[in-house]
Structures are given as structure tokens and as C-alpha cells.
VEXLUMGU-775597 format. One record per residue (C-alpha): residue number from 1; residue in one letter; z, x, y. Coordinates in pm, 1 decimal, padded with zeros to 6 digits. Layout:
<rs>
 tormi drenlum        z        x        y
   NUM       a        Z        X        Y
...
</rs>
This chain:
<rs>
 tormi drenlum        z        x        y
     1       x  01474.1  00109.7 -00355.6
     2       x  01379.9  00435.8 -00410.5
     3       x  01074.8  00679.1 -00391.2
     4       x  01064.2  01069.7 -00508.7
     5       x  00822.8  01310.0 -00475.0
     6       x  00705.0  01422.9 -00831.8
     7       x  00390.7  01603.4 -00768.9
     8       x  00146.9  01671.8 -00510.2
     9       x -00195.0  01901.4 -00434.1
    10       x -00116.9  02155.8 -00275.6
    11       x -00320.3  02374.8 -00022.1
    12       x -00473.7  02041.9 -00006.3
    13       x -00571.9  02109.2  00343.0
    14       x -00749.7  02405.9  00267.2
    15       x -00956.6  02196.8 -00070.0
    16       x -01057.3  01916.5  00171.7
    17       x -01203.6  02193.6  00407.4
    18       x -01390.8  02405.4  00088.9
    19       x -01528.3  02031.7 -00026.6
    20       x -01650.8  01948.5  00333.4
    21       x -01830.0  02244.1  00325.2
    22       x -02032.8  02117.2  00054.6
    23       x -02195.9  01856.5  00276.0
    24       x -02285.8  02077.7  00571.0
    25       x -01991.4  02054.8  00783.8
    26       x -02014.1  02377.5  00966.3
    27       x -01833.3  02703.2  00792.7
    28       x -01738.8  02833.9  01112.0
    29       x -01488.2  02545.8  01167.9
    30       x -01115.4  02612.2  01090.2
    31       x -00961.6  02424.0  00782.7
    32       x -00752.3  02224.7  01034.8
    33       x -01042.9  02140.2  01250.2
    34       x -01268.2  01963.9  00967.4
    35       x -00994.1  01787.5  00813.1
    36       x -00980.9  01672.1  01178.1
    37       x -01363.1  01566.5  01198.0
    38       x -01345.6  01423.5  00861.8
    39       x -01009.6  01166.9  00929.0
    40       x -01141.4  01070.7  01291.3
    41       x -01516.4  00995.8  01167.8
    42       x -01364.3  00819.1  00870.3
    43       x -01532.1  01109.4  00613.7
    44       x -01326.6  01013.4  00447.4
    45       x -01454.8  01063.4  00007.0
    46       x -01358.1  01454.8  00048.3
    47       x -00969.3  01306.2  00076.4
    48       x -00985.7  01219.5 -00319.4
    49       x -00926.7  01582.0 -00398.8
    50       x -00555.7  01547.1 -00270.9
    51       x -00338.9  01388.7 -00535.1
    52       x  00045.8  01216.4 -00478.1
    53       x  00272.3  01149.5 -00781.8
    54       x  00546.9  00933.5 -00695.4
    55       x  00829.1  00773.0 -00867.1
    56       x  00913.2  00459.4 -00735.5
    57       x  01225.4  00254.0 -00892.0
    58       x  01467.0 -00028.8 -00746.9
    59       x  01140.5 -00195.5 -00691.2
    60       x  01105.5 -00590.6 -00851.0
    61       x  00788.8 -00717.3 -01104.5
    62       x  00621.9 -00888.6 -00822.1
    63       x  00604.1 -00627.1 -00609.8
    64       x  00487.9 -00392.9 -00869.9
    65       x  00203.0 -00656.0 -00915.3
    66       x  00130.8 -00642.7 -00531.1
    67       x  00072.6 -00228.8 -00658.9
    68       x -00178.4 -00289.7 -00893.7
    69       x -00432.1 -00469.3 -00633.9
    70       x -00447.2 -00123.7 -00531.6
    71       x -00631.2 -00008.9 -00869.7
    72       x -00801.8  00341.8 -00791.0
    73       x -00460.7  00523.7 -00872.0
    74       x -00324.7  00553.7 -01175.3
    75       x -00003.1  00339.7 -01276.7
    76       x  00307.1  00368.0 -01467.0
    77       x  00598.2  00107.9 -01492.5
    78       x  00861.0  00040.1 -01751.4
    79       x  00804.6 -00192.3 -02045.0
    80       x  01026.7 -00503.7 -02071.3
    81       x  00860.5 -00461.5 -02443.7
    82       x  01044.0 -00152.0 -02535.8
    83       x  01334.4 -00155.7 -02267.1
    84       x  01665.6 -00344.7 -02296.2
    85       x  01689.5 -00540.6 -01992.4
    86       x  02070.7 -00711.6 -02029.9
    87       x  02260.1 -00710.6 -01707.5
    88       x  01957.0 -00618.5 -01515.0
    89       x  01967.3 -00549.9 -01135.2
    90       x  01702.2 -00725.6 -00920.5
    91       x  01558.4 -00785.4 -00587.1
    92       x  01720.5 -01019.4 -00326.0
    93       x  01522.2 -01088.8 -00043.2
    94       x  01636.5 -01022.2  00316.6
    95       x  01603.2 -01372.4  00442.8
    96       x  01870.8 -01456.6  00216.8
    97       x  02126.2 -01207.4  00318.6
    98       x  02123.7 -01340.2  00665.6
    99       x  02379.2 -01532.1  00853.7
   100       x  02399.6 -01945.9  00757.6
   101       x  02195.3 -01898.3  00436.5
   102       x  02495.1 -01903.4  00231.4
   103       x  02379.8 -02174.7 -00025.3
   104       x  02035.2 -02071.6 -00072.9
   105       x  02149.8 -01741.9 -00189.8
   106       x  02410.5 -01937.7 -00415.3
   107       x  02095.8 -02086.9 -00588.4
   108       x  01894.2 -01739.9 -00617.3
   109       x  02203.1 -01557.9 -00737.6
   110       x  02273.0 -01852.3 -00984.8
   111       x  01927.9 -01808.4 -01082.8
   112       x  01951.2 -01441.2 -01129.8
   113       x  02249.0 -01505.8 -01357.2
   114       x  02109.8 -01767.0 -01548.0
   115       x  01832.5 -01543.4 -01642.2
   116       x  01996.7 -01258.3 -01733.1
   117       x  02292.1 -01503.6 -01976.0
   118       x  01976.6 -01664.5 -02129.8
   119       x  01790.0 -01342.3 -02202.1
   120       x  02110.2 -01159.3 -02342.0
   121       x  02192.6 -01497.9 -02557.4
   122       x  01849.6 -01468.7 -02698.5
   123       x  01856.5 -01083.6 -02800.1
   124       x  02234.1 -01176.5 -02939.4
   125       x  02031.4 -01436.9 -03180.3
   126       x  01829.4 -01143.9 -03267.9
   127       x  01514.1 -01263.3 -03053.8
   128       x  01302.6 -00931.9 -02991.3
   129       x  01268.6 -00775.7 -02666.2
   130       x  00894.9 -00891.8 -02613.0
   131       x  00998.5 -01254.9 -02717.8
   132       x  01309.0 -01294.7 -02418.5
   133       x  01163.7 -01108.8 -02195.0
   134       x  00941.7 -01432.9 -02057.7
   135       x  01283.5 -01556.9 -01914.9
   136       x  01315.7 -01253.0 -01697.0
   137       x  01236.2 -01361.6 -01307.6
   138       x  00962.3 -01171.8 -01096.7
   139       x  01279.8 -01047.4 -00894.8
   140       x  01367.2 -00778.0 -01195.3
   141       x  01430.6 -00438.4 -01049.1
   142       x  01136.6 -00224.7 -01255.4
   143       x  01056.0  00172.6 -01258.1
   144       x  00726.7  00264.6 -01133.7
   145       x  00517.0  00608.1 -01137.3
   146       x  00244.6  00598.6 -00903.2
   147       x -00044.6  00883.1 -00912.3
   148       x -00297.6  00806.6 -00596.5
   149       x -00524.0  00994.2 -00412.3
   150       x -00531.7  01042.9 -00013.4
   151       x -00812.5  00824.8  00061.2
   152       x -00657.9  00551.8 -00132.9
   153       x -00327.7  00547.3  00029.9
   154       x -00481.7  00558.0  00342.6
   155       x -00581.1  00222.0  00215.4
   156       x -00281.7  00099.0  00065.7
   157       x -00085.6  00212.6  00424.4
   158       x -00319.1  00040.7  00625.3
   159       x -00294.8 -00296.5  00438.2
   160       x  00059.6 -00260.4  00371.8
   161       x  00228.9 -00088.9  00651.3
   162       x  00105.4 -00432.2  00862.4
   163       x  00408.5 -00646.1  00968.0
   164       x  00237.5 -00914.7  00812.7
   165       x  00288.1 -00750.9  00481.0
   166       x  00559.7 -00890.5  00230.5
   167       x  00864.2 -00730.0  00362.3
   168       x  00897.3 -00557.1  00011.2
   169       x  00635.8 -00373.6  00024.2
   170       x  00618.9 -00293.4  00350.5
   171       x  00931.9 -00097.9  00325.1
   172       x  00819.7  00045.1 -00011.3
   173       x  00467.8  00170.6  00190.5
   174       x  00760.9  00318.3  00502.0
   175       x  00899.6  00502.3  00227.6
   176       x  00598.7  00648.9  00082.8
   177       x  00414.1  00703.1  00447.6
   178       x  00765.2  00904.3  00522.4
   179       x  00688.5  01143.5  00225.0
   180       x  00313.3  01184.1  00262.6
   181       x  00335.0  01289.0  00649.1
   182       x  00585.9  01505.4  00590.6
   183       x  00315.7  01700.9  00306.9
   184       x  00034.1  01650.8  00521.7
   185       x  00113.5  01534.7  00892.9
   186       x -00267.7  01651.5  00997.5
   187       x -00408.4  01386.3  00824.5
   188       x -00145.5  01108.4  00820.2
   189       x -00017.6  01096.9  01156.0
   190       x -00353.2  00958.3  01219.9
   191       x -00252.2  00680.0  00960.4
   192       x -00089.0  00339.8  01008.9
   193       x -00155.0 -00046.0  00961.6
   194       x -00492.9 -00125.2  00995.0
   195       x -00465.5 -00182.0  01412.4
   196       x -00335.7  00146.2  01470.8
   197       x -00595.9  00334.1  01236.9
   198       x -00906.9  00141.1  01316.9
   199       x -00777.5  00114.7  01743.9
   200       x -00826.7 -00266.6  01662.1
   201       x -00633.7 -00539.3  01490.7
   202       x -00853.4 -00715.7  01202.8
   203       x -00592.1 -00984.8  01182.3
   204       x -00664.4 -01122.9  01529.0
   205       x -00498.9 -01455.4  01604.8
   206       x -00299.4 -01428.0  01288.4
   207       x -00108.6 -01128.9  01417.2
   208       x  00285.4 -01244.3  01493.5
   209       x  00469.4 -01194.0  01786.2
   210       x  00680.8 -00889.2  01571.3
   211       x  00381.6 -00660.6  01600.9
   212       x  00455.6 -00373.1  01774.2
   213       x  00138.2 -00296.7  01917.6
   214       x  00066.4 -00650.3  02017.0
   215       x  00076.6 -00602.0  02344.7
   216       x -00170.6 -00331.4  02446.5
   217       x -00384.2 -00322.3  02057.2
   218       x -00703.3 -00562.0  02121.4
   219       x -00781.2 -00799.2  01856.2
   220       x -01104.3 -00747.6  01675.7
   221       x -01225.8 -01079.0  01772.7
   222       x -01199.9 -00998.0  02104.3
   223       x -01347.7 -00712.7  02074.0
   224       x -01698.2 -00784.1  01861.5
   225       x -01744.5 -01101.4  02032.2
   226       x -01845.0 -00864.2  02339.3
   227       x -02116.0 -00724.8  02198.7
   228       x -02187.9 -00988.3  01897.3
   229       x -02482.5 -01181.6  02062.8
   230       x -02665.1 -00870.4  02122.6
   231       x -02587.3 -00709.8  01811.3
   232       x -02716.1 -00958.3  01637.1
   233       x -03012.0 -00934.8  01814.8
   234       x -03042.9 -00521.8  01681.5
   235       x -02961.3 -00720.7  01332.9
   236       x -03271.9 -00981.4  01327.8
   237       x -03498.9 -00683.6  01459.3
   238       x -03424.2 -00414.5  01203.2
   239       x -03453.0 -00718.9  00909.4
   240       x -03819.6 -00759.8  01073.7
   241       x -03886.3 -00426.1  01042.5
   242       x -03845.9 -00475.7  00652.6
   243       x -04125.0 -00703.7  00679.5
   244       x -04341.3 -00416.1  00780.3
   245       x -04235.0 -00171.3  00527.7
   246       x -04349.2 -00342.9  00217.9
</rs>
């Protein structure tokens, strides 16, 4: 797997600061300082202005599906339609590669090759590209270029920077996070799975014994059912209140 920087925004720091402006955040703040206010308070629309173009490749089909649940960005990969795809290269998972799991990577690999054998036997017979390509496996290595906007990969690392996270993807999102805190460490250092960003874990008793913030990160449950009775209480009151405003 790999992931290059093709294009970013730059003095993007300084355009999240002119755009916060806009909705009264005081002038007399320092660019730093309201990108600061906007990331803690979760302000976080004025982010859209900063744009990341990345080329992603050694990546397989299914993970490039996993991609497209994230749909505000804009997305690029290459076409099994136009692209000859004998002898390709694909993913093999890490469970596979460990220690005692000898024959069940014997099966994938066979799998792999059987694949590949039946698709180049079919393009032989003169079978077009967008015909074989159905007997290509999910695993297929496929290139990938990603446009997405700071507010949505703030999304797309919270969701998928989680342990829980397919371990694909989860090193793809590493690899991206690595680039975009290097261009802009004031807002992404700020920026990990959902338990880190939010200072509570959403996935509550889900949440495996691998997570490294297990031990001191509450769990949301936890937290909400502190307050939930009365809360709901707040809840009931300000629906009555509708009843009044009619």
C-alpha cells in the first residue's frame, strides 16, 4: 500500500480564519487561535475550504468500496473495463500471514491463482475486458485518487482510525492521518478515532481489549446514563413548550 500527496490548499490555515470571520468570530483573533475555537467547538463547515488530493494504490476492490461510504469527496479508481488485469497483484490479509495458518493461506493463494488463470484464459479466447473481469476477487490490488475536504476526513479518521476498523483500512486511514498532520498539525493533532476526538468512546461495550485508550477513555454509555434521566426530563419540557407556541 501506498499513499502520495498530489495536491493540497494551501495557506489553508489562513482561508479557514478569513471564512470564520464571516460568521462573527472576532477579527482580533490570530489565524491560529480561531482555527483553534473552530476544531475544539466542533465549527467545524469552515474546514470544507481545505482540499487533500491523494493517490492511493496497492489498495484491494473491497476496500476501495469501504471508500465510497465516505461520499462527500470526490473519487477516482482504475477501470477493470479499460485496464488489463492478467497477473494481477492483490491483497492478503494479515491473519493469514501469521504463524500455524499455513493451509488457509494455501486456499486464498490457490484462490488468487485460480482467478487470475481463469481471467487470462478468458481474454486468450478473446472474451473482452468488461466480460472476465466478474472472475476477478474483491482482493484485486486497485489505484485510487481521492479528493476530500478537511471536515470530511475528520470523519473518515474518526470512523476509520478505530481499532475496530477492518485492518485494511485502518492502516490505509494511518497513512493518510500521517500526511494530513504533517500539512496541518493545528487542526489534526486534535484528530483521532472517534474516542479520542469526541473524549468518549461511542462504541461502548463493543470496544476490544486492543484499544489503546481503553483504560482511562469512558464509554459513552457510561457517561449519558449519568445525566440521561434528567435530560430527558429538559427533553419532555421543551416538547411541551411546542404545545404553547402554536
Amino acid at each position: 500500500m501506498d499513499v502520495k500527496l498530489l495536491r493540497v490548499t494551501k495557506e489553508g490555515i489562513d482561508l479557514v480564519s478569513e471564512g470564520a470571520k464571516v460568521s462573527g468570530v472576532p477579527p482580533t483573533q490570530s489565524a491560529r487561535e480561531i482555527v483553534a475555537l473552530i476544531t475544539d467547538n466542533d465549527y467545524s463547515s469552515v474546514l470544507e475550504h481545505i482540499y487533500f488530493t491523494l493517490d492511493i494504490s496497492g489498495i484491494s476492490v473491497a476496500v476501495s468500496r469501504e471508500l465510497l461510504e465516505h461520499r462527500i469527496a470526490s473519487h477516482t479508481a482504475r477501470s477493470t473495463r479499460y485496464k488489463e488485469e492478467k497477473g494481477f497483484d492483490y491483497y492478503i490479509p494479515k491473519g493469514l500471514e501469521r504463524r500455524g495458518k499455513e493451509e488457509e493461506a494455501r486456499i486464498y493463494m490457490d484462490a488468487m491463482k485460480n482467478a487470475n488463470e481463469a481471467y487470462t484464459k478468458l481474454r486468450e479466447l478473446g472474451v473482452a475486458r468488461e466480460e472476465a473481469r466478474y472472475v476477478l476477487p474483491l482482493a484485486l490490488h486497485t489505484h485510487y485518487v481521492l479528493t476530500m475536504n478537511v471536515r470530511s476526513l475528520i470523519n473518515f479518521f474518526m470512523l476509520r482510525l478505530c481499532v475496530r476498523a477492518s485492518p485494511e483500512i485502518r492502516e490505509l486511514a494511518m497513512r493518510m492521518y500521517k500526511i494530513c498532520l504533517e500539512e496541518y498539525p493545528d487542526i489534526f493533532s486534535k484528530v483521532w478515532c472517534r474516542g479520542f476526538t469526541l473524549g468518549v468512546c461511542p462504541e461502548n461495550k463493543v470496544r476490544p481489549g486492543g484499544c489503546p485508550f481503553k483504560k482511562f477513555l469512558p464509554e459513552k454509555r457510561e457517561v449519558k446514563g449519568r445525566f440521561e434521566r434528567d435530560a430527558k426530563r429538559v427533553i419532555e419540557k421543551e416538547l411541551k413548550g411546542l404545545v404553547f407556541m402554536r
